[in-house]
VMD Tcl script that draws the C-alpha trace (Angstrom):
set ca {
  {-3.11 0.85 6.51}
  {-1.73 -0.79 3.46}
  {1.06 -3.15 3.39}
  {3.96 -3.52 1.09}
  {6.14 -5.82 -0.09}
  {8.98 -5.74 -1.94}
  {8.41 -8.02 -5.22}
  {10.93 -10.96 -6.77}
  {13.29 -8.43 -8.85}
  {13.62 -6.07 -5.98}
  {14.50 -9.04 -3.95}
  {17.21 -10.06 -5.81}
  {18.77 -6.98 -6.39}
  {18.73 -6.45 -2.69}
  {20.39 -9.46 -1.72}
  {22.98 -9.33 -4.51}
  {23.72 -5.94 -5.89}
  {22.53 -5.16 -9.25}
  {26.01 -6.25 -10.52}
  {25.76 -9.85 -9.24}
  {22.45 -10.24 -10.20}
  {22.48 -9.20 -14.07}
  {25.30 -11.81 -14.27}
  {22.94 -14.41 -12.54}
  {20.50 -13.34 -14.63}
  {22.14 -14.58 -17.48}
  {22.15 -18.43 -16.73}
  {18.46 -18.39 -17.00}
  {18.27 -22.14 -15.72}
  {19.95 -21.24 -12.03}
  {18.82 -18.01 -12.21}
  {15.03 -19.19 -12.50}
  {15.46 -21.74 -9.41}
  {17.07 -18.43 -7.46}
  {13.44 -16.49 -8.68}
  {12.06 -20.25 -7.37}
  {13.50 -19.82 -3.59}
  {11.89 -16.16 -3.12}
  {8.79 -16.91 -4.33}
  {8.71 -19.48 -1.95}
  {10.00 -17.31 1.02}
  {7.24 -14.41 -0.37}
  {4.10 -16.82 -0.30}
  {4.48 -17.33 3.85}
  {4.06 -13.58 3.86}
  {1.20 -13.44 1.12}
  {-0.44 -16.31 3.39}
  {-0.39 -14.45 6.28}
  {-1.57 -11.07 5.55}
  {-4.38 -12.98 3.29}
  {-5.85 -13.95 6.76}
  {-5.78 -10.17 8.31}
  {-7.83 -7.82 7.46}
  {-6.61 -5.73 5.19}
  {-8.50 -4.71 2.02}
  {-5.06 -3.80 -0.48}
  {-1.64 -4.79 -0.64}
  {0.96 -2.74 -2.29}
  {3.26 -4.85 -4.58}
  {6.27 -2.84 -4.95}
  {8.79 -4.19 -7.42}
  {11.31 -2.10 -9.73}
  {11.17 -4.37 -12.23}
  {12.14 -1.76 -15.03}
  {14.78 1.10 -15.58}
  {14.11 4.97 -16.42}
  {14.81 3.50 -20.39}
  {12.33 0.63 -19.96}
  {12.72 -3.41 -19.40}
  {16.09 -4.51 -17.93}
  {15.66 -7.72 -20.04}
  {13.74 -8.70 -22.93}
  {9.92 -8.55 -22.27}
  {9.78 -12.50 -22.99}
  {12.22 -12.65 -19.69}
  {9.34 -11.51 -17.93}
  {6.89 -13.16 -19.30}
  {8.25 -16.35 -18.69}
  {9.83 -15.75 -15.08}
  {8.89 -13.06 -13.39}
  {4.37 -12.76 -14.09}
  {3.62 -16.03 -13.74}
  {5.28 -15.86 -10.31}
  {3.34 -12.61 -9.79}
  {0.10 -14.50 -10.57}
  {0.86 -17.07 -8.23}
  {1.40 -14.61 -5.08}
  {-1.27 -12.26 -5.82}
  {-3.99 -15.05 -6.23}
  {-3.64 -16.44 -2.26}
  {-4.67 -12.41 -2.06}
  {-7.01 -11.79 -4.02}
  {-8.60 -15.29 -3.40}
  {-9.41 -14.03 0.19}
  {-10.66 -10.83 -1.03}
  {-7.75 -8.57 -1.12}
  {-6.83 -5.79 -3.63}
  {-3.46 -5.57 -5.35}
  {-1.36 -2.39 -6.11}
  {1.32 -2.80 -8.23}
  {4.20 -0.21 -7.52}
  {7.27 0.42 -9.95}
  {9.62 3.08 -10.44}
  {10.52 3.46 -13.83}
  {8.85 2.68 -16.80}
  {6.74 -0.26 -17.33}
  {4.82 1.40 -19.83}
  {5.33 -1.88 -22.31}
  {4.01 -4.56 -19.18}
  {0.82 -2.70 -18.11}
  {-1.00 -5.61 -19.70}
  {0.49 -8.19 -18.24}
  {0.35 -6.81 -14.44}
  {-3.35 -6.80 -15.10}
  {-3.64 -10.07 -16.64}
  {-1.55 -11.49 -13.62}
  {-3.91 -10.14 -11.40}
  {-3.35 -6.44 -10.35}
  {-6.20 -4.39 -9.36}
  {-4.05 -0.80 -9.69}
  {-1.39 0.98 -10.04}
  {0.88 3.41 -8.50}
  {3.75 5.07 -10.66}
  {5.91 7.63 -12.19}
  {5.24 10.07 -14.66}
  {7.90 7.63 -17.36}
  {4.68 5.43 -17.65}
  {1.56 6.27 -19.56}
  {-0.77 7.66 -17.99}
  {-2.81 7.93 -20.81}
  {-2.81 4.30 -21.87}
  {-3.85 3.62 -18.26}
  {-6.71 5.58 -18.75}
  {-8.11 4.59 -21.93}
  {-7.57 0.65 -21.09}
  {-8.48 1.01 -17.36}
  {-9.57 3.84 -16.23}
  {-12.96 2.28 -15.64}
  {-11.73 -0.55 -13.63}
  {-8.36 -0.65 -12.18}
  {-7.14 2.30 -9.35}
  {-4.78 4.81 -10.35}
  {-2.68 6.52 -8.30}
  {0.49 9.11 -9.49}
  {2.29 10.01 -12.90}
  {2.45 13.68 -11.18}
  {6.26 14.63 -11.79}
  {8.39 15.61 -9.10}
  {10.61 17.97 -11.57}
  {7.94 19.93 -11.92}
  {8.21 21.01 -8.11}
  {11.67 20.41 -7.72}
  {12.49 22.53 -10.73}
  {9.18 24.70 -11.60}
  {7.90 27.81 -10.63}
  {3.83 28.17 -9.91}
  {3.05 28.13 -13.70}
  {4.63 24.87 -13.61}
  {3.56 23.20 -10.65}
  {-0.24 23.84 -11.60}
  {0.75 22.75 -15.52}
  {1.46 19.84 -13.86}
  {-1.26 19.11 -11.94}
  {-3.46 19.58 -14.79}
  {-1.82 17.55 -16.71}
  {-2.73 14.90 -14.63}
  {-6.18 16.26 -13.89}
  {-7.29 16.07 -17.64}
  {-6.54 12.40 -17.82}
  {-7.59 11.16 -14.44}
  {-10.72 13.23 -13.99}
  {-13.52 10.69 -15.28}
  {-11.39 7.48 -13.73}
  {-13.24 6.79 -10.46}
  {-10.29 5.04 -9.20}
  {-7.84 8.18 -9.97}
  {-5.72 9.19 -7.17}
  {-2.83 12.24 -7.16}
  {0.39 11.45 -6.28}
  {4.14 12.91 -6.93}
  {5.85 9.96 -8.55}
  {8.97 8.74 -5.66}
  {7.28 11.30 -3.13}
  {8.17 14.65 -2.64}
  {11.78 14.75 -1.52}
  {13.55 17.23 0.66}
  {14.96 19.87 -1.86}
  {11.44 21.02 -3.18}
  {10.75 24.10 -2.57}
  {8.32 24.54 0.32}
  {5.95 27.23 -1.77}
  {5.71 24.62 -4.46}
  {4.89 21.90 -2.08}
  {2.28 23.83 -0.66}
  {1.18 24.91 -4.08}
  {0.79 21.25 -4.73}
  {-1.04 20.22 -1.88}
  {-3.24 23.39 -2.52}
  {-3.84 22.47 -6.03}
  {-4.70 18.55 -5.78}
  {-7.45 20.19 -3.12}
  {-8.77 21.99 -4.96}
  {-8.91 20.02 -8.60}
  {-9.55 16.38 -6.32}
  {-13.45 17.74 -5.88}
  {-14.44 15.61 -9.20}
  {-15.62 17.29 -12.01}
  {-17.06 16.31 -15.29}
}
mol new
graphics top color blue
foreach p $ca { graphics top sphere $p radius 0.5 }
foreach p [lrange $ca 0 end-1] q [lrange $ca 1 end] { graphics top cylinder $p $q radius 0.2 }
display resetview
């Protein structure tokens, strides 16, 4: 399989509580040596599964909001990518694949993640999917952007709407996988789910 690993922002919020750590966040000086201690605790784990033999690694870190950025795209670019670059290089030096995973919408950071390194990646239907596609649909994998509302929510008409949607864009990406943006939860209806699974069936047989 794939592993995953929760990124530096995720990490953060995990051990503190989103509360605690906007507040931290704020003294950018302790803050960045607090960014400093994870990336050291993630690069034993990058260092290990760089010597199995796995072929991609899922980097999952919510590193944005429904809205957009938490903090101001410079934050990032000075703390959080470079640190990115760092990890995903031990990876990708040994021949490994990165997925970047966010909820959310990093829409405005899609360059960056692939100048740090990332070889895909897997999100909600808040990012473009169309950006994606024109900049790198011929070289980076794709996987989601499919919206869960539209099952949740939708009748038939707007399940396959949906999938189409997606279908249209992704269709000439050879990387272009569907997938229901944060899964498909319980409370879907089962017809639509089935609908769905029907649907990416029958549309996943490429077509020009």
């Amino acid at each position: 399989g794939t592993p995953q690993y929760d990124g530096l922002t995720s990490a953060t919020i995990r051990a503190f509580g989103w509360d605690q750590m906007l507040m931290a966040a704020a003294d950018q000086d302790r803050f960045e040596r607090v960014l400093d201690s994870f990336c050291e605790l993630a690069l034993h784990h990058f260092r290990a599964w760089a010597r199995t033999g796995i072929e991609a690694f899922i980097c999952h870190d919510d590193i944005v909001w429904t809205s957009g950025p938490v903090f101001r795209p410079e934050w990032y670019r000075q703390y959080v990518f470079p640190r990115y670059e760092r990890l995903w290089d031990i990876l990708k030096s040994a021949g490994k694949k990165i997925l970047f995973c966010s909820d959310g919408d990093f829409t405005p950071f899609v360059h960056d993640l692939a100048a740090a390194g990332a070889d895909g990646f897997i999100f909600e239907p808040l990012t473009d999917l169309e950006l994606i596609v024109r900049e790198y649909g011929e070289s980076k994998v794709i996987i989601g952007n499919v919206d869960t509302r539209a099952l949740t929510f939708g009748g038939s008409a707007e399940v396959r709407a949906e999938v189409e949607r997606c279908w249209e864009l992704g269709r000439r990406c050879p990387g272009y996988f569907f997938a229901v943006g944060n899964h498909i939860p319980h409370n879907v209806p089962v017809e639509n789910a089935l609908l769905y699974l029907q649907l990416i069936e029958d549309y996943g047989t490429r077509r020009s």
